[in-house]
N, C-alpha and C positions, 0 to 999 in steps of 0.2 A: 475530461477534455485535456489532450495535448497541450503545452504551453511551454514557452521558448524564453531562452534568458542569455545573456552572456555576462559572465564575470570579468568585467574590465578592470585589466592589473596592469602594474610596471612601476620602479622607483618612481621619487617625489621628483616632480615636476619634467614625466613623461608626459605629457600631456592626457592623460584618464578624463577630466573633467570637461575638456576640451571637445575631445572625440565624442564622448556622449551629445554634449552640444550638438556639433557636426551631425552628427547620424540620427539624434532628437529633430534637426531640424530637416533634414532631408528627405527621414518619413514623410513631415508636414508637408511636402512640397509634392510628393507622388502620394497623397493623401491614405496614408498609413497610422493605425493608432501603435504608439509605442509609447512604453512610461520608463519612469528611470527611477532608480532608488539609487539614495548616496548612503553607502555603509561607511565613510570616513568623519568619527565623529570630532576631528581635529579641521574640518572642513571649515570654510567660512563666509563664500559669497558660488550661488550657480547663476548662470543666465538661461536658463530650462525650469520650466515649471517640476516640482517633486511628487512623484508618489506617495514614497514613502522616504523618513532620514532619520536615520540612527538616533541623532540629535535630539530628537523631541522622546527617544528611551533613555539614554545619559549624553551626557554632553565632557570633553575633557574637561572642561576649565573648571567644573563641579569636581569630579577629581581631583585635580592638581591642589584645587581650594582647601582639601578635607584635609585636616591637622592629621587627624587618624593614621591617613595613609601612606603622606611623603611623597607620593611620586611626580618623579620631571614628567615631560611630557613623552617619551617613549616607554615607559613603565605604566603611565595612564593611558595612553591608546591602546595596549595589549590590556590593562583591567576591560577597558569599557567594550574591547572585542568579546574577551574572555565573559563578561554580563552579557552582552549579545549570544554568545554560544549558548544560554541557560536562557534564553528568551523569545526562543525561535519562533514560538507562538503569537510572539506582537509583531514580526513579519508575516507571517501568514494573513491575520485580520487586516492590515493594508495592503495588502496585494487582493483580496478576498472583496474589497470597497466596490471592486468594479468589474466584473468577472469579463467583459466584453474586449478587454485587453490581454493580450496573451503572448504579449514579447516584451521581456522585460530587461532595461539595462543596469547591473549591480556596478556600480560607480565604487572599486574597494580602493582601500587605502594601501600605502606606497611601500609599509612598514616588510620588509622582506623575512622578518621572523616569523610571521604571520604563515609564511607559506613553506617554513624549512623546517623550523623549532616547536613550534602550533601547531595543535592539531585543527585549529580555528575555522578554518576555510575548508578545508575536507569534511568537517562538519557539516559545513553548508551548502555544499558538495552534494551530502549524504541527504541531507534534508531533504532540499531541491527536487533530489531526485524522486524521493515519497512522495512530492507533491506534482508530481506526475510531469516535471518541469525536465526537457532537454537541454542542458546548458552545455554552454561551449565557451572556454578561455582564451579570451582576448588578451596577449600581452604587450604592452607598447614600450617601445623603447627611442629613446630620442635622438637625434639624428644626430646633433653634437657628436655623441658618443665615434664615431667613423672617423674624429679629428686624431683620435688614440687608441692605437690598437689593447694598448693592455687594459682601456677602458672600455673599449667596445668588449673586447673577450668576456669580461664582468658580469656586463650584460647578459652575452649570450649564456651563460652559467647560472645566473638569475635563472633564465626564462627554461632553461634545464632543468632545472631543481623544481619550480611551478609545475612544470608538464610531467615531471614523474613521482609528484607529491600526490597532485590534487585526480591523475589517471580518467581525463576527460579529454574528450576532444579541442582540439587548443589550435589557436592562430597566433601565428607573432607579426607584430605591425610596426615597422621605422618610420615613427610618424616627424614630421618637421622638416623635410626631406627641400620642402620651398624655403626655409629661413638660413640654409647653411651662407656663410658672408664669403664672398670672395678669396680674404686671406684664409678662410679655413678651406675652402678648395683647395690653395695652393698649397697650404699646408698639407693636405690631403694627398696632394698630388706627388709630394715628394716623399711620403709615408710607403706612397705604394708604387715606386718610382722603377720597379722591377716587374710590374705586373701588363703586360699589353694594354694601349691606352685604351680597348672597348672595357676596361671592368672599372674603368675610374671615372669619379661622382657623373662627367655628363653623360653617362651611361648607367645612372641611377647608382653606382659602386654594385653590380654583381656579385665581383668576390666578395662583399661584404655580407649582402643579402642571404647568400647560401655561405656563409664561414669559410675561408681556404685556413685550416690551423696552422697551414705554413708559415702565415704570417706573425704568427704568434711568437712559433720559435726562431726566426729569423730575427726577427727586432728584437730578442734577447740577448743576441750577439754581437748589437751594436754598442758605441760607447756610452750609451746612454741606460743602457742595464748592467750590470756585471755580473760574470758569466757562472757565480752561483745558484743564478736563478735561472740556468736553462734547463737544468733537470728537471724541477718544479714544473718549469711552464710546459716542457717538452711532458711532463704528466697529464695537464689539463689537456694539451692538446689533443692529447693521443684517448681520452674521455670524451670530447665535443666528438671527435671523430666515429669512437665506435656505439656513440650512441646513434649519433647522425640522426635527430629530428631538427635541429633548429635551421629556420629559414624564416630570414624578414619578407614582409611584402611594402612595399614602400608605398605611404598615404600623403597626398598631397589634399592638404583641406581647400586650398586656392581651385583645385579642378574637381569638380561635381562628377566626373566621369569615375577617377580616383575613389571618388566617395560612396558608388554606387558599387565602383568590383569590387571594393572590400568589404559591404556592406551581403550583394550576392553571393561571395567567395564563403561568408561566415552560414550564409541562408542555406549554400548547398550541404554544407556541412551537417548541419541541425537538420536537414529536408523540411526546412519548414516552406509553407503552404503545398505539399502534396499529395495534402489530405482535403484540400476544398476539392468543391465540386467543379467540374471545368465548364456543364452549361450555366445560364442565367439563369434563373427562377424566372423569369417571364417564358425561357423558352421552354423550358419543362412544361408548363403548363398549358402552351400551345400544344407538344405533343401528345399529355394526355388527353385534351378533348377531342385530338384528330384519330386519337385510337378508339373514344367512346363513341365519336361518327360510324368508324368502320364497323364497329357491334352494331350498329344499328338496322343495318343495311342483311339484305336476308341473301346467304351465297349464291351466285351462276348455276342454273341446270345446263349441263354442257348438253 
């Protein structure tokens, strides 16, 4: 059997936890089963019932606790990943609890080594896929970030390095897109104060959406950077450019519509459900009795 997943990624406090929420509850509302597992075993409160959670295979704070080991807490998030990579099989038996569910949401943690320096995630990647699972890379990035260019840039080089690490089908989502505050529009506004006003925030920020790297090396120019680092950036830029995959799609969790086309956008993707059947089992079953009628019946002598 086919079965569907998405790995929900993006720096600490992109909202990851959030969205599954959202989309956890959204299924319930068009009466959809979907479960969610949290691979963040630095995690510490969901408002979504769990599948499965890392947490009850190790937990950090057992780490951090062991004299043995020493490690802060980003040296023990990568152990207790690194014990997940060697443990793949206590994921399988809770996914495996309820076989009738077959879209599943991986809630991963935020730690960006995971997906540059680690082979961790490609692992699971690799897994996934034996287990006969289509997954698709959800990356979210937070809307703040639009307030600064050399922070959004960041981002979008994140969400680069994800999509040609992990070589899966990938979406990237600027989610918070309703909480940005007035001064940071205006701050925004005079960020991109060269750019025609349809690409600025009350136009969703377009340019930003789809990357214009002009901006990048332009705002290296100002007083605000010094003009050692235009070489640099005029490198990154000129890489966003010819790889040219990243494009945000902006999620408003406040509009249910929002919530639905990125929900569909990820489905078309995966093609999932184009494998059900398109009659009803009741009509099926009308049609085979009206075919065992017509056997019944002895042909026309013309």
């Amino acid at each position: 059997m086919v079965r569907f997943a998405q790995l929900v990624m993006g720096p600490a406090g992109s909202g990851k936890s959030t969205y599954c929420d959202m989309i956890y509850k959204h299924c319930e509302v068009i009466k959809r089963s979907v479960k969610v597992v949290n691979l963040d075993p630095a995690a510490e409160y969901f408002q979504y019932p769990l599948a499965a959670d890392i947490r009850d295979l190790i937990q950090l704070d057992d780490v951090m606790d062991d004299d043995s080991l020493h490690f802060g807490p980003n040296g023990g998030l990568l152990f207790c990943m690194e014990y997940f990579s060697k443990n793949f099989e206590w994921l399988l038996e809770q996914l495996d609890e309820d076989s009738d569910d077959d879209y599943v949401l991986f809630d991963c943690p935020g730690q960006i080594e995971l997906y540059t320096h680690l082979p961790i995630m490609k692992q699971l990647v690799e897994q996934l896929e034996r287990w006969n699972f289509r997954t698709v890379g959800v990356f979210l990035l937070d809307a703040q970030f639009l307030i600064d260019t050399p922070k959004y840039f960041s981002g979008v080089l994140a969400a680069l390095s994800v999509m040609v690490t992990l070589e899966i089908s990938h979406v990237n989502i600027m989610t918070k897109i309703d909480l940005l505050s007035k001064s940071d529009q205006d701050n925004l506004d005079k960020e991109l104060r060269y750019l025609p006003p349809e690409l600025k925030i009350k136009k969703l920020v377009l340019g930003y959406l789809e990357p214009d790297v002009n901006l990048l090396s332009q705002n290296t120019e100002t007083a605000r950077y010094k003009k050692r680092f235009f070489k640099l950036n005029s490198v990154l830029a000129r890489i966003i450019e010819d790889y040219s995959l990243v494009k945000f799609h902006p999620l408003n969790y406040n509009d249910e519509d929002s919530i639905n086309d990125a929900l569909m956008m990820i489905d078309n993707i995966m093609q999932y459900g184009e494998e059900q059947e398109v009659k009803e089992p009741k009509e099926l079953d009308r049609d085979e009795d009206e075919d065992d009628d017509l056997d019944k019946h002895e042909p026309y002598d013309d």
